[in-house]
C-alpha positions as CSV (number, residue, x, y, z in Angstrom):
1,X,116.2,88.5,95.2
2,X,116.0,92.0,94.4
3,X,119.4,93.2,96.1
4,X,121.6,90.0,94.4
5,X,124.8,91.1,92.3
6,X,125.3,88.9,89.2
7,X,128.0,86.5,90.9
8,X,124.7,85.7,93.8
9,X,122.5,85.5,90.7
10,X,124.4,82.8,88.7
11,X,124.4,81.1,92.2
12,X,120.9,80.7,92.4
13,X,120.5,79.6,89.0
14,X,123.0,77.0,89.0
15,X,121.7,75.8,92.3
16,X,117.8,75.8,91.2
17,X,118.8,74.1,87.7
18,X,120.6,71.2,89.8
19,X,116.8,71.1,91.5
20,X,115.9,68.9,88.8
21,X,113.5,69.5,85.9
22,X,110.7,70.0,88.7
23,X,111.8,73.8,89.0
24,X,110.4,75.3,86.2
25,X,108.6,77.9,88.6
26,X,112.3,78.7,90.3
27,X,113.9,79.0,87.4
28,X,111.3,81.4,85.1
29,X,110.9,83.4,87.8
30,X,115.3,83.4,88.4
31,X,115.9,84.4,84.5
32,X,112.5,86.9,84.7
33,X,114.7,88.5,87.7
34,X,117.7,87.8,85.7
35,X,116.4,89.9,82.6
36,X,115.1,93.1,84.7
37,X,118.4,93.5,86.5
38,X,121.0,92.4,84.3
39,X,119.6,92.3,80.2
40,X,118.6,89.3,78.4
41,X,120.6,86.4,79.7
42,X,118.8,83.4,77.9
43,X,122.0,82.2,76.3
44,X,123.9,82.4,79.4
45,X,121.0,80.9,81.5
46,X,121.0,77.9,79.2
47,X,124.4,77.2,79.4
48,X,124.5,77.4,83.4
49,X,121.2,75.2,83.3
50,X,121.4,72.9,80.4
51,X,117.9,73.6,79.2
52,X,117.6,75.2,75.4
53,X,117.0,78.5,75.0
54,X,113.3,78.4,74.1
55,X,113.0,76.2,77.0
56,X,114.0,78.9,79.4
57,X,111.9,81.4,77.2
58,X,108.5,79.0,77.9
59,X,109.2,78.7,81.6
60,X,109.6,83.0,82.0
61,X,106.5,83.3,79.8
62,X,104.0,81.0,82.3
63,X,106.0,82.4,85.2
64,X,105.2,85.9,83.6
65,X,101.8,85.4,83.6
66,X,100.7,83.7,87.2
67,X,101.6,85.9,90.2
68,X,102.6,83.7,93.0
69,X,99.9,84.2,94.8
70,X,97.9,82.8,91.6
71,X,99.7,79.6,91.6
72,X,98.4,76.7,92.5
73,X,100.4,74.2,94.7
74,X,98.1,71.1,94.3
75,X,98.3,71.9,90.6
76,X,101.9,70.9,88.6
77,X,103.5,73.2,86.5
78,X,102.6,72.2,83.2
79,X,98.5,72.5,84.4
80,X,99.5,76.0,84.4
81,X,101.6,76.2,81.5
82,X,98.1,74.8,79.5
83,X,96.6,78.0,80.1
84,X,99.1,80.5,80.5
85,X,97.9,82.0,77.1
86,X,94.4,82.1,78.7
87,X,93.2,85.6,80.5
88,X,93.4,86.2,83.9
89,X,90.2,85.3,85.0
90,X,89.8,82.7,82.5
91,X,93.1,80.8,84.0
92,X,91.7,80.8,87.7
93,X,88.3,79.2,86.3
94,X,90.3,76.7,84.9
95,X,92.7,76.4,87.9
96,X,89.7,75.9,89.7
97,X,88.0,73.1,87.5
98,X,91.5,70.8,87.4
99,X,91.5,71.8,91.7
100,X,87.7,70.2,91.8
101,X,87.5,67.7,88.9
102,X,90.9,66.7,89.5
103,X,92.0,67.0,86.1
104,X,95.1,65.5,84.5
105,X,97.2,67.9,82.4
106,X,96.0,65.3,79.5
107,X,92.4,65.7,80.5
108,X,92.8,69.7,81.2
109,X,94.1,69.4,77.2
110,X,91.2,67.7,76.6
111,X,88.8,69.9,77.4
112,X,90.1,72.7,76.4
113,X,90.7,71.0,72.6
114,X,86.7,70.6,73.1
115,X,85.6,73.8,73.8
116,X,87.6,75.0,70.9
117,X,86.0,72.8,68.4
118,X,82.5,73.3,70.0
119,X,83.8,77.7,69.5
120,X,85.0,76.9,65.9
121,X,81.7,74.8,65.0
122,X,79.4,78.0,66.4
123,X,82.0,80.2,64.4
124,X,81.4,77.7,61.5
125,X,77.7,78.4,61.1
126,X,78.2,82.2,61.0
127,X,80.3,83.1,57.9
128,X,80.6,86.6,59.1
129,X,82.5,85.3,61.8
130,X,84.5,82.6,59.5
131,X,86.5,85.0,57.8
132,X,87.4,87.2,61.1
133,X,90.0,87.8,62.1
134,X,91.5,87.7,65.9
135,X,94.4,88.7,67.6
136,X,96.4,86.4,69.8
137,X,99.4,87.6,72.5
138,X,102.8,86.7,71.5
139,X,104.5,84.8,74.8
140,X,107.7,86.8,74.3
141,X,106.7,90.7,74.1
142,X,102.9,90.4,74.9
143,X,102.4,92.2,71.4
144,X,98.9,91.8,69.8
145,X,99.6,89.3,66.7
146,X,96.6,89.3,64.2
147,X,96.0,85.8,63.1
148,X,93.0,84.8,60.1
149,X,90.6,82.3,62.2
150,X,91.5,79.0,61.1
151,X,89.9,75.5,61.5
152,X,92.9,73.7,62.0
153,X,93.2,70.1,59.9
154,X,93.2,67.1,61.8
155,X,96.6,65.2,62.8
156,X,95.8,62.7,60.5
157,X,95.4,64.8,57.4
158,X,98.4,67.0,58.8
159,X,100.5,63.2,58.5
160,X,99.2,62.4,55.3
161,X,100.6,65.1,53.6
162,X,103.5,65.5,55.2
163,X,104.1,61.7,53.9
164,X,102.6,62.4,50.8
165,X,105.6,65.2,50.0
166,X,108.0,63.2,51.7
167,X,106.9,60.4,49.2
168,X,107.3,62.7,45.9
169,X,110.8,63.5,46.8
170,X,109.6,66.8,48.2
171,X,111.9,66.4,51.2
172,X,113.9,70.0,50.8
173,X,110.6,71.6,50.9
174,X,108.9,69.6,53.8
175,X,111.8,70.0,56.1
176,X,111.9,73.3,57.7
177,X,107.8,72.5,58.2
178,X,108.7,69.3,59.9
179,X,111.3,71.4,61.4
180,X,108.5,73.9,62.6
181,X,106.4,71.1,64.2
182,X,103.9,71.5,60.8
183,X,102.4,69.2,58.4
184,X,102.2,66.3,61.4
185,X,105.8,66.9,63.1
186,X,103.7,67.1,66.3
């Protein structure tokens, strides 16, 4: 890939796009080429592939963050997209678990949903910890984002008050948050 012009490049991606949806590593990797070489081609790359923009931006970020050597054949895509935020050595450990245990992506969820709330339960019982704060990577420039450590509420109390604005005519409001995927969009 590294000697294509962009006529050989909007080749490939046309060609890997009419792959199927299974060619999420193909194409990340395609538009992470894409980007070095040619500039930020998102907008073209969805229009040649037919997948939205953040989409395309999802599948360079995971593809961004598991060399190919890293990746794991037996595994599907989205096992790896589950803990693409993870570190390094993290993400192997759990590559390694799903290999062993033979995890579904919904069981891989699972267990990672646990271990949070067993993390945010320990932070729970020391409040010097409660009000920390921790920083978290964002997928698109790898910048530290700081982010106030947050027990999340459950879905259901996320629905309930979505439906309770939605009820007292608070729709303008509770729009661009169900918009957002907030207040039990998800």
């Amino acid at each position: 890939m590294e000697n294509m012009d962009f006529g050989e490049w909007a080749t490939a991606g046309r060609r890997l796009s009419a792959m199927g949806r299974c060619g999420q590593w193909g194409l990340g990797d395609w538009i992470r080429y894409g980007n070095a070489k040619f500039g930020e081609r998102y907008a073209w790359a969805a229009r040649v592939t037919g997948y939205d923009v953040q989409t395309l931006m999802n599948m360079v970020y995971v593809a961004s963050r598991f060399d190919i050597s890293r990746r794991r054949e037996n595994l599907s895509w989205s096992h790896h997209e589950t803990i693409a935020a993870l570190d390094p050595v993290e993400q192997d450990r759990w590559l390694d678990r799903a290999t062993e245990d033979r995890l579904s992506i919904s069981d891989l969820r699972s267990e990672l949903r646990s271990l949070r709330r067993t993390a945010a339960g320990a932070e729970d019982q020391n409040p010097a910890r409660s009000t920390a704060r921790h920083d978290v990577e964002c997928p698109h420039c790898g910048g530290a984002v700081p982010m106030p450590s947050v027990r999340p509420r459950s879905t259901a109390a996320r629905r309930r008050t979505t439906g309770e604005r939605l009820k007292d005519g608070e729709t303008a409001a509770a729009a661009p948050a169900l918009q957002a995927g907030v207040g039990g969009a998800l």
